[in-house]
N, C-alpha and C positions, 0 to 999 in steps of 0.2 A: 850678113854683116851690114848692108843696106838699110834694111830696117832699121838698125838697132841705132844706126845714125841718125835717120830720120824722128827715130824715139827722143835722143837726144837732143839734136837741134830744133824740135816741136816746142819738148818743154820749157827748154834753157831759154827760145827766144819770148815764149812766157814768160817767165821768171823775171827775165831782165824789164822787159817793158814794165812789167808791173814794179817793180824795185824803184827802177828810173821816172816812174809816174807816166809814160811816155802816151799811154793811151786814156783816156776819161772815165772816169770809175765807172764800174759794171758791164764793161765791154764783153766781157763774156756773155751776156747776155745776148747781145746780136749774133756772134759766132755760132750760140748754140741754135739761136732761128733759121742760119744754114743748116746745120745738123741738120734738126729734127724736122724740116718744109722740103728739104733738097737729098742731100747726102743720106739718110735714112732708107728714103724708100726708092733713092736708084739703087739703092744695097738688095734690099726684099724684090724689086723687077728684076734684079737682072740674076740673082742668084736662086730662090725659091723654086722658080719655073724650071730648073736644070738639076731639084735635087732627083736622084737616081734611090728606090725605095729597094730594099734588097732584107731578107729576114737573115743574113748573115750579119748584118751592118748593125741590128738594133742594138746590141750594148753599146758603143759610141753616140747611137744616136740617143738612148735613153739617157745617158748619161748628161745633157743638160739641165732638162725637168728634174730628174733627181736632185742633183745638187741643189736645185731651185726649193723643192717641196722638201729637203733637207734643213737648209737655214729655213725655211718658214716654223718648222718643229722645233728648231736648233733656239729660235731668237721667243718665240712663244714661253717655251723653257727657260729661259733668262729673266725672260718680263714676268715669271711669276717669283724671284728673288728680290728686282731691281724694277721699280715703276717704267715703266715705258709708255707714250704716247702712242697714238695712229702713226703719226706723222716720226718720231722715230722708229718705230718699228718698219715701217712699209721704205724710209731710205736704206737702213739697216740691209733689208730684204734684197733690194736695186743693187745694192752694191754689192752684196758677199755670196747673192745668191748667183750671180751671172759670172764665169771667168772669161778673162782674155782671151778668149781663142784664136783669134786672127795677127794680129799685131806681135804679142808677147809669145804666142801659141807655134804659128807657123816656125818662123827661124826655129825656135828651141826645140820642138819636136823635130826638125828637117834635121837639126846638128845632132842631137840625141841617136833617131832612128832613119834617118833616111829621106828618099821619095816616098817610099812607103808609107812609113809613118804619116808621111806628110797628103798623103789623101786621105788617112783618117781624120788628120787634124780636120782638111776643109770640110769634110764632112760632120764632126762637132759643132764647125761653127755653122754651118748653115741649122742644122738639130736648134743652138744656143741661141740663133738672130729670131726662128721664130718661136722660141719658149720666152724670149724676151717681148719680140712683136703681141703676144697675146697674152701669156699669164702675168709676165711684167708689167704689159702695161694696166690690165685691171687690177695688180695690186695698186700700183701709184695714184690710177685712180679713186679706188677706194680708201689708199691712205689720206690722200690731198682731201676728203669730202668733208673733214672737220668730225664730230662726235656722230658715233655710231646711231644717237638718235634723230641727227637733220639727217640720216645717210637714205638714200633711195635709189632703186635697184636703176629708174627713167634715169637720174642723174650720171651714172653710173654708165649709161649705153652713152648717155647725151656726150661726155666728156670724152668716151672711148673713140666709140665713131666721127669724132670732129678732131680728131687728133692724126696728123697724116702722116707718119709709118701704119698705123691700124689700116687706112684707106689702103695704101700701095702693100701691104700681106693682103688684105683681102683679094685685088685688083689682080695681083702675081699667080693667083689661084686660077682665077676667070678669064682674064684677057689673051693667055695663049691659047684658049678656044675659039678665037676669034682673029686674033693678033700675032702674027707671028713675030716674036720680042726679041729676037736675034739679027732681026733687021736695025734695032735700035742699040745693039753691044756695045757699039763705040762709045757713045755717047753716054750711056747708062753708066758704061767704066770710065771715063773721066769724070763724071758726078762723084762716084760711088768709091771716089780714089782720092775724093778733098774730107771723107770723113775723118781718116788716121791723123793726119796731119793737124787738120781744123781742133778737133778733141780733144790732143794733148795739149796744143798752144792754149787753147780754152783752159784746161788743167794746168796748165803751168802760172797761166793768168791767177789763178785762184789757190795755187800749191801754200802751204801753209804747214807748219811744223813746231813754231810757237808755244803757241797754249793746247799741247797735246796733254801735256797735265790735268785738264780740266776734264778728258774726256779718257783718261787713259783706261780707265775699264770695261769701256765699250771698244777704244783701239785695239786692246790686246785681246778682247771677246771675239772680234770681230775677224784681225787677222788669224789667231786661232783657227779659227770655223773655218776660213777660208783658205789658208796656205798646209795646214795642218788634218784638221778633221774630215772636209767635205771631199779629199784626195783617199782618205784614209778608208772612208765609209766607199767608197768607190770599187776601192780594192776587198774590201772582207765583201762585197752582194759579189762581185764574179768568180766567187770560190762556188756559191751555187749554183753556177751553171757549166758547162762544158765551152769552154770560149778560147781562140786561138790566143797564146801568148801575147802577142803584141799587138793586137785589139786591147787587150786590158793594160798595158803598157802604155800604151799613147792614152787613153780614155784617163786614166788615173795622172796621165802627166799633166792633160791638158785641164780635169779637175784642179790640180793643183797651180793653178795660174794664178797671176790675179787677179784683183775685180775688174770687169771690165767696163773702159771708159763710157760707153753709149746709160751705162745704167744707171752711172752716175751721175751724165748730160742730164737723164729725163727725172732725177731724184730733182735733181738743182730746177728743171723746168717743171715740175708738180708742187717747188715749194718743200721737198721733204728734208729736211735737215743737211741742208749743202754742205756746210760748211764742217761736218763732221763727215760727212759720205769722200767730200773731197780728201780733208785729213786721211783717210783712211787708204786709200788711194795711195795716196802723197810717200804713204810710209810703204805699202802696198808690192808697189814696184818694185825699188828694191830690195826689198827685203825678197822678192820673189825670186830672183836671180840663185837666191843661194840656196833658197827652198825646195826649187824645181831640179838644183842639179844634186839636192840629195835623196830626193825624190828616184830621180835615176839610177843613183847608184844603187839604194836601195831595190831596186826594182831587178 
């Protein structure tokens, strides 16, 4: 229930500041330089180095990339109906291809299925921080580089490796060989505990609902694939395998989230169509409330 407060009072005090004018245009801006310099890769230290690899776990765990390399087929497929940009497609990607797994994830798989459940959950998302930390970020990359003929592979490294969530995945890899990173937990988790909170006020700063008219084919594309399809597709691949109940329960729930905020942070920080990635988002939420609990009952 906690969470869902914290969800609320995140956005709403968004919402209001920006309504009220109260803070100076583009403040989200800074907010997100916490994010993405701080809160990002106390997330990747302190969680990465503790994930636990188990060949029982891999449906949960696949199941981030997938939905990732889903919408990439999903949004490709679109863009040969409806012109699409780099730079829309690769927010497009940010957004629908990443779900909420921790924030929107935990409560509702805890209230759904349990404790239980609720170690699958963290287990997705740790799967989803680094399908985000490395395929995410070379898509944004490569979306942000402008036309595919200035694009170049040096460019590409150059942008990725100076971007620092990329450095702290890398770092989480290598430094508990050297560093024991549980001497640093406290700390790492009070960093790594200003991202939820920082991201929605961020989101709320920028919530917008207005001129969803103007983009309503991409919003309803978009939530489709994401609250709808990418849950769906989830569920027909674990008919081909032998997999406990509620591994493909929770994995299919937590597919069905929605976008989640950090994708969006780095769409808005790559320059990829913010202001639609946001929209999307914006409607995203809630609309996922009712999505996910029929998601359950279906299930």
């Amino acid at each position: 229930m906690s969470n869902f407060i914290i969800i609320a009072i995140s956005i709403l005090s968004g919402v209001l500041l920006n309504i009220f004018k109260t803070l100076p245009k583009d403040s989200h801006k800074i907010i997100n330089l916490w994010i993405v310099y701080v809160a990002l890769p106390a997330i990747a230290l302190r969680f990465i180095p503790k994930m636990v690899w188990n060949s029982d776990l891999l449906f949960p765990i696949l199941m981030p990339p997938a939905v990732f390399f889903a919408a990439f087929l999903f949004i490709e497929f679109i863009g040969k109906f409806k012109h699409l940009d780099k730079a829309t497609k690769g927010g497009l990607l940010l957004t629908v291809g990443f779900s909420n797994l921790s924030f929107l994830g935990f409560p509702l798989t805890e209230a759904y299925y349990g404790k239980e459940g609720l170690q699958l959950a963290i287990l997705c998302d740790q799967a989803g921080f680094i399908t985000l930390s490395s395929l995410g970020l070379i898509a944004a990359t490569y979306a942000s580089s402008g036309n595919t003929s200035s694009f170049s592979f040096a460019l590409l490294l150059k942008k990725l490796f100076s971007f620092p969530p990329t450095l702290a995945f890398i770092a989480a890899f290598i430094l508990p060989k050297f560093i024991d990173l549980n001497n640093f937990d406290s700390v790492l988790k009070n960093l790594s505990a200003t991202m939820v909170p920082m991201a929605l006020f961020s989101v709320g700063l920028q919530l917008q609902f207005k001129h969803w008219k103007a983009d309503k084919f991409l919003l309803g594309t978009a939530l489709f694939y994401k609250l709808l399809l990418a849950p769906f597709l989830i569920l027909i691949s674990s008919w081909l395998f032998s997999i406990e109940k509620l591994f493909v329960q929770v994995s299919v729930l937590e597919a069905a989230m929605a976008p989640m905020v950090t994708g969006v942070i780095i769409a808005t920080e790559f320059g990829l169509k913010p202001k639609l990635c946001t929209m999307i988002l914006s409607f995203g939420i809630p609309i996922s409330f009712l999505t996910t609990f029929l998601w359950y009952y279906f299930l």
